[in-house]
Structures are given as C-alpha cells and as structure tokens.
N, C-alpha and C positions, 0 to 999 in steps of 0.2 A: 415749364412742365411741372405738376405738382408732385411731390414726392409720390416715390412707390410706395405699395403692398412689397417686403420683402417674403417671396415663398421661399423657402429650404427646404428640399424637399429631395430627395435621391430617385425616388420612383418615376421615372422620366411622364406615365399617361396619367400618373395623378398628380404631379405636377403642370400639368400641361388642361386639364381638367379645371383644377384651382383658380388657374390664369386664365379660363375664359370665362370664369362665372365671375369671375370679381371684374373683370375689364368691361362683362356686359352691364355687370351696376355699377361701371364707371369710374374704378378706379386703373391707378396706370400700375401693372406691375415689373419684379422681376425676379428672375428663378436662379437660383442655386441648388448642386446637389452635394455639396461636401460642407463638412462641420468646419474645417478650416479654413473656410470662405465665408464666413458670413460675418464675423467682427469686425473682415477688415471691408464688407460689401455696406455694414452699415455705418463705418463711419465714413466712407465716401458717396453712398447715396443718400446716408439719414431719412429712412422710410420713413412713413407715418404708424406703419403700424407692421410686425415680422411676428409672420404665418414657421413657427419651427418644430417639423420634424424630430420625437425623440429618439430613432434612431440611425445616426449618419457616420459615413466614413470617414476619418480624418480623424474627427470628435462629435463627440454624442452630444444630444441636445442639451441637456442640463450644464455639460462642462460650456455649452456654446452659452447660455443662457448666463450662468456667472461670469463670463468673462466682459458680453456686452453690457452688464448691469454697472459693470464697473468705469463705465463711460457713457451710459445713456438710460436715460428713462424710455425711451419708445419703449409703446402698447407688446407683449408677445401673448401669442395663443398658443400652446405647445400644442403639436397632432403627435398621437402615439396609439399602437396598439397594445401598449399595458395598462390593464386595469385596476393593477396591483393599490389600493391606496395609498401605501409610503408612497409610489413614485411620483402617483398624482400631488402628493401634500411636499416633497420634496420639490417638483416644479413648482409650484406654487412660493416654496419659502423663498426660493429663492430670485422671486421677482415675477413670476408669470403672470398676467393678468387674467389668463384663461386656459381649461383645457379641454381639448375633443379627444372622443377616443375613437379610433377606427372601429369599423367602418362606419362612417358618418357618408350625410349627404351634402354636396356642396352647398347646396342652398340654406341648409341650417349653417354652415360656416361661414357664407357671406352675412347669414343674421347677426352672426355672434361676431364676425368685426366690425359689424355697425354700429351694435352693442355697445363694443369695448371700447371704438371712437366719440361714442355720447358722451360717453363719460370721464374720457382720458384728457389729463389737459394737453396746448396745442403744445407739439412738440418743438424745440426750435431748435435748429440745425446752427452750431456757434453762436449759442446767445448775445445778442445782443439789442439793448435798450437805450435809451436816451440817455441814461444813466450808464452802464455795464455792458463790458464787447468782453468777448472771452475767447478765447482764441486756442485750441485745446493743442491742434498741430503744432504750432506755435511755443507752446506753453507758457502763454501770458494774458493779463486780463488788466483789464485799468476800471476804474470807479472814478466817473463823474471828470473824464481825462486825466486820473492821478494812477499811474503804475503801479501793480500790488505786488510785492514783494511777495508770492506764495510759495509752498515747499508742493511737490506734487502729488499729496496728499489733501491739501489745502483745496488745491485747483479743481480736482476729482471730486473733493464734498464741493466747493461752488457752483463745478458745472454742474452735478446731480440736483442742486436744490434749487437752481433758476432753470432748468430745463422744464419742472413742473410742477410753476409758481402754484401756491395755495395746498399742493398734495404734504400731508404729514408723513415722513420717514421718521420709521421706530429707528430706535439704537441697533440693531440688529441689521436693519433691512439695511443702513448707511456701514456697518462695518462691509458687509457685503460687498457693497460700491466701492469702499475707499481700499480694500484687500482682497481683490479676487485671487489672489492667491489661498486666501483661507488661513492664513498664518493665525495663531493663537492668539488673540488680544482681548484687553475686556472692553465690554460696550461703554466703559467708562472713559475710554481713548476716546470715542467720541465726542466728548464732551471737553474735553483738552484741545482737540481740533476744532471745535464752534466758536472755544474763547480766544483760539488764536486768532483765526477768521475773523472776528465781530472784530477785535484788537487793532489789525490792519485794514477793513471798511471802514473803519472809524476815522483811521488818520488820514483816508480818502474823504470823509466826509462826516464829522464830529455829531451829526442834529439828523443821523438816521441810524436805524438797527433793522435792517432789511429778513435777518434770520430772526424769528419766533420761538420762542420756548414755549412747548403744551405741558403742562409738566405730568411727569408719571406717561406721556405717551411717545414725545420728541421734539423733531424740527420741521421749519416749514419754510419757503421762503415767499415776503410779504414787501414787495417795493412797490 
C-alpha cells in the first residue's frame, strides 16, 4: 500500500470531507483528531505528505509541527482559521511547507498537495541506500556496512539530511530538527555537529563527503 495523506484534523465532517477528495484523486488516507497522536501516527505510518490542523486537543499544531520536524522531513500543510500573519510565518518557520486558511475548498487543497508533492523530494521511511540504512527506532545507522558510532543528535541531523537528498537546511531550520525542544543554542552548534558527522562517515568511508557545505546558506545531503 503506498503511504498515506496524514489528515489531523478534530472536526469529525471536515475531516471526513478531506478523506474523500483526496482518496478520489487517488491518494490513500488517514485521519486523526488529537495533537498527541500524530508524531507518534507518523512515525509508524511515514505519510507522504501531513494535512495539520492549527487547532487540536492534546497539542496544537505548531507544537505538533516542531515536534515531528525533529524526526522527519514529510511535506506539512498547516489548515487553520487564523489569519493573523505571525501565525502564518510562525508555521512556516518552523518547517510548514504550506498553509490554507479556513474556510477553504477541498479541491484547492487537494491542488495544493499536489503542489507541494511536485516539489518535495521523495520521502523515505528508514533510509536507506546501497550505501546507508538508518534505523531511527533502533538508534543505529552503518555507512557502506561500517557501524556509526552517533550520539543522538548526530542520528537526528543524519536522518533529517538523507530523508531529503538535495534539499538545503539553513542553520536554523536544522537547530529545529536536532532540538525540538527549543533549548538555547547558537546555530553555530551546527556546525560542530556536521564536523562530527563528516569525522565518522569518513572512517566509514575515507573518498566520500556525502554532506555539502553552501556557504553563508547550510547543508545538504549529496550521495
């Protein structure tokens, strides 16, 4: 079966609405209605792409949004009815790919996750390549069948930058990922953590540097 649409959504007929426009263009979905379901909904189904409601019980969208950034790239549309611009540029900072505001119509929402799948790279559920298997549950990963020694910070920037080979992560958008907590750090840590990283791919495999430096923008990952 190919991954789902993950909807979040509380509103039982607009939830239910979402799921039959997007099933009839052919995608598979599934519905949640609480904020504390859905991090742990997508790392056992790994949608293709998560439809998230800004306002849910348990936890609100945005806290749902950091928390999955911090273990996944999949595609997010935030749906909300504030129009406020912080909120909008708030979802966005912190990883949204997109946002609708209510009341929208389904069919401009099924455009805009076609949209945002044109463009997104594929998502891959435990990376892994002929080269690199990552194993997040686990907490272990090997390079080229050589075991990596990562601290789980380490693993977190790995799996974020081969989940969506070629995409650049600013300094910023990666503290995100590697501290969903939001703890104070400077984006300079970053960059601490890439040299560790390259440090131990290397004694995996000496005649590659799979992560990218753009300089003045970030990283990339290029295997």
């Amino acid at each position: 079966m190919d991954s789902p649409i993950l909807i979040v959504e509380d509103e039982p007929k607009l939830a239910a609405l979402l799921r039959d426009y997007l099933q009839a263009a052919g995608y598979p979905t599934l519905c949640i209605g609480n904020g504390l379901e859905a991090a742990p909904a997508v790392r056992e189904h790994q949608p293709r792409l998560v439809l998230l409601d800004l306002m849910l019980p348990g936890r609100d969208g945005l806290q749902v949004c950091r928390e999955v950034r911090g273990f996944s790239a999949v595609p997010i549309i935030m749906l909300t009815a504030r129009v406020e611009e912080n909120d909008r540029l708030q979802g966005l900072d912190l990883g949204a790919d997109d946002y609708i505001c209510k009341p929208f119509s389904p069919r401009e929402v099924v455009a805009r996750v076609k949209a945002v799948l044109r463009r997104a790279p594929a998502q891959v559920a435990n990376p892994t390549t002929a080269r690199l298997v990552i194993d997040p549950a686990a907490h272990t990963a090997t390079f080229d069948g050589v075991p990596l020694d990562l601290t789980r910070v380490e693993l977190r920037l790995l799996d974020t930058l081969c989940n969506a080979p070629g995409r650049v992560f600013s300094r910023d958008q990666l503290l995100d990922r590697l501290y969903p907590d939001r703890r104070i750090v400077t984006d300079r840590t970053v960059d601490s953590h890439v040299r560790n990283l390259r440090r131990k791919l290397a004694l995996a495999c000496a005649t590659d540097d799979p992560i990218q430096s753009l300089y003045g923008v970030g990283y990339k990952w290029q295997l």
